[in-house]
C-alpha positions in Angstrom: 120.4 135.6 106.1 123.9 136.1 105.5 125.6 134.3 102.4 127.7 132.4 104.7 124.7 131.4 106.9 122.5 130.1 103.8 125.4 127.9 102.5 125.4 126.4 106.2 121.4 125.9 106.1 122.1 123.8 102.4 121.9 120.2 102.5 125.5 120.4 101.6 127.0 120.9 105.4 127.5 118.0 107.8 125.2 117.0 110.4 125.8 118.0 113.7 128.3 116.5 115.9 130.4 115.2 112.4 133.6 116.9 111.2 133.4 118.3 107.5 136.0 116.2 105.4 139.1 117.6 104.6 138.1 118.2 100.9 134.5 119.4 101.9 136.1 122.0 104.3 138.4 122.9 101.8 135.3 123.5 98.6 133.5 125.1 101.4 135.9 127.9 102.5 136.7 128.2 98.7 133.3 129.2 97.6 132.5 131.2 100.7 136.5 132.9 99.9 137.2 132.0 103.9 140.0 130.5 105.1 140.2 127.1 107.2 140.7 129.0 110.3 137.3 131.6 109.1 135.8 128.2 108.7 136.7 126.5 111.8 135.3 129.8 113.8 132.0 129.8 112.2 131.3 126.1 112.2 132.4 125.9 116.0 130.2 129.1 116.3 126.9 127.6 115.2 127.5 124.5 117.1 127.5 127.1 120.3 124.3 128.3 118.9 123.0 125.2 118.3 123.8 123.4 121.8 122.6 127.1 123.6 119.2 126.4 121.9 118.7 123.0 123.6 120.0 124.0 127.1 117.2 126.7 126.8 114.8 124.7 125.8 115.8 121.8 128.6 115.8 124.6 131.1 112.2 125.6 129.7 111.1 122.1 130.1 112.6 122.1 133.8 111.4 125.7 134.6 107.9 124.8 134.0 106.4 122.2 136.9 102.9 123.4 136.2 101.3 121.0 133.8 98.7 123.2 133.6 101.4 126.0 131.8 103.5 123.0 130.3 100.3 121.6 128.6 99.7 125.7 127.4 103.1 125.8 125.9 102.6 122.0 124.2 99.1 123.3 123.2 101.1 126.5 121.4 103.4 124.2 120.0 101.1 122.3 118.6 99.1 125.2 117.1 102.3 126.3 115.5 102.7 123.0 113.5 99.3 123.1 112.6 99.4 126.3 111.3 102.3 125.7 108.8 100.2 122.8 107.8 97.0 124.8 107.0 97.7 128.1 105.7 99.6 126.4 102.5 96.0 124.4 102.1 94.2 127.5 102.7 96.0 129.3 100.0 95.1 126.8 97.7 91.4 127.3 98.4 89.9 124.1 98.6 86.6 125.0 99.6 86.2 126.8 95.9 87.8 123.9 94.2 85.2 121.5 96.1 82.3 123.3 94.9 83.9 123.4 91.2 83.7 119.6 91.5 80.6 119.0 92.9 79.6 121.5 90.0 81.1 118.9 87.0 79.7 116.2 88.8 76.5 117.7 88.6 77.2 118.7 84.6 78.4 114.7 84.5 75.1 113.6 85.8 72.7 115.9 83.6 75.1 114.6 80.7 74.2 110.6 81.9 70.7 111.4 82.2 70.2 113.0 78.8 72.3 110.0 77.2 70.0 107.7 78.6 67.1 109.4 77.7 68.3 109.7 74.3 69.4 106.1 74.4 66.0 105.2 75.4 64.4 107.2 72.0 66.7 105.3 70.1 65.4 101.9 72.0 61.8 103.2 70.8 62.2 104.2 67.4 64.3 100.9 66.5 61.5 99.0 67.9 58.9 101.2 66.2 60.9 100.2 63.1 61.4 96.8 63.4 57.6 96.2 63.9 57.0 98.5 60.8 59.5 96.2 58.7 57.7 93.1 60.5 54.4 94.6 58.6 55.9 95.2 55.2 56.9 91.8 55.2 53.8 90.3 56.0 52.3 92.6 53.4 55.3 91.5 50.7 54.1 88.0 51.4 50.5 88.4 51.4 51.0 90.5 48.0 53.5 87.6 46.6 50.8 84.8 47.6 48.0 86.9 45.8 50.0 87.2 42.9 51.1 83.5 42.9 47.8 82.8 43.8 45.8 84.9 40.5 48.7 83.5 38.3 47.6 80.1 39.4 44.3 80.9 39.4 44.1 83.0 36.0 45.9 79.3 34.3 43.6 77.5 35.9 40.9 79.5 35.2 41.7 79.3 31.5 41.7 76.1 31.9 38.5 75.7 33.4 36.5 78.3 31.7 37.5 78.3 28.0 38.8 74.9 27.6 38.4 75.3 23.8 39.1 79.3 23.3 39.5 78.6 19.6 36.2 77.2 19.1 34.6 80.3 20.3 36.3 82.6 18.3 35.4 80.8 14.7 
């Protein structure tokens, strides 16, 4: 594409069927180094071009009656489009990056599983625990009540077996 023609194609140019403003015309034909006239010419020849592309493609739609070779030429059409639609996604190469998913939702999974297995060990050996504690307890008190109960009993039986330990000892 010519320099001139890719400054057309830029957002920058009027639509079709408007007249560039005076100061647009004038930036225009300064950065292109054209002169109004230069300007004029090639902005009246496009619009030629432009209004030669429709008449052809009216007289296409005209020349064909078959519907038969009108659907063909929608058909092609439409295969065009589609193309420039799936050759961008085909570049990108979804079906790889699918199976790259489907692979760390796998890895994800495994991950869950072994969490909840360990999870699950964890569960176990707290309640293992918790049951051992239960029993130390229940020993602590049976230990503390024997204690209580031979310092009771070791007074009492004092008491009740040597009531007079000085008189045996003389």
């Amino acid at each position: 594409m010519k320099p001139v023609e890719e400054h057309i194609a830029q957002d920058s140019w009027p639509a079709h069927g408007s007249q560039p403003s005076a100061s647009g015309a004038t930036e225009i034909s300064q950065e292109l180094n054209l002169s109004a006239a230069d300007l004029d010419r090639l902005v009246h020849n496009q619009q030629r071009i432009i209004e030669q592309q429709k008449a052809r493609l009216a007289q296409l739609d005209i020349a064909v009656n078959d519907d038969d070779l009108r659907e063909i030429i929608q058909l092609e059409r439409q295969q065009a489009n589609l193309r420039l639609v799936l050759n961008p996604l085909r570049a990108l190469d979804w079906p790889a990056r699918l199976q790259a998913e489907k692979m760390k939702v796998e890895q994800v999974g495994c991950a869950i599983v072994e969490l909840q297995r360990k999870i699950d060990l964890l569960g176990s050996e707290v309640r293992e625990k918790a049951i051992l504690e239960k029993k130390i307890i229940e020993q602590i008190e049976a230990i503390q009540s024997e204690i209580f109960a031979i310092e009771n009993g070791i007074v009492e039986e004092d008491d009740e077996h040597d009531p007079q330990p000085e008189l045996l000892a003389s």
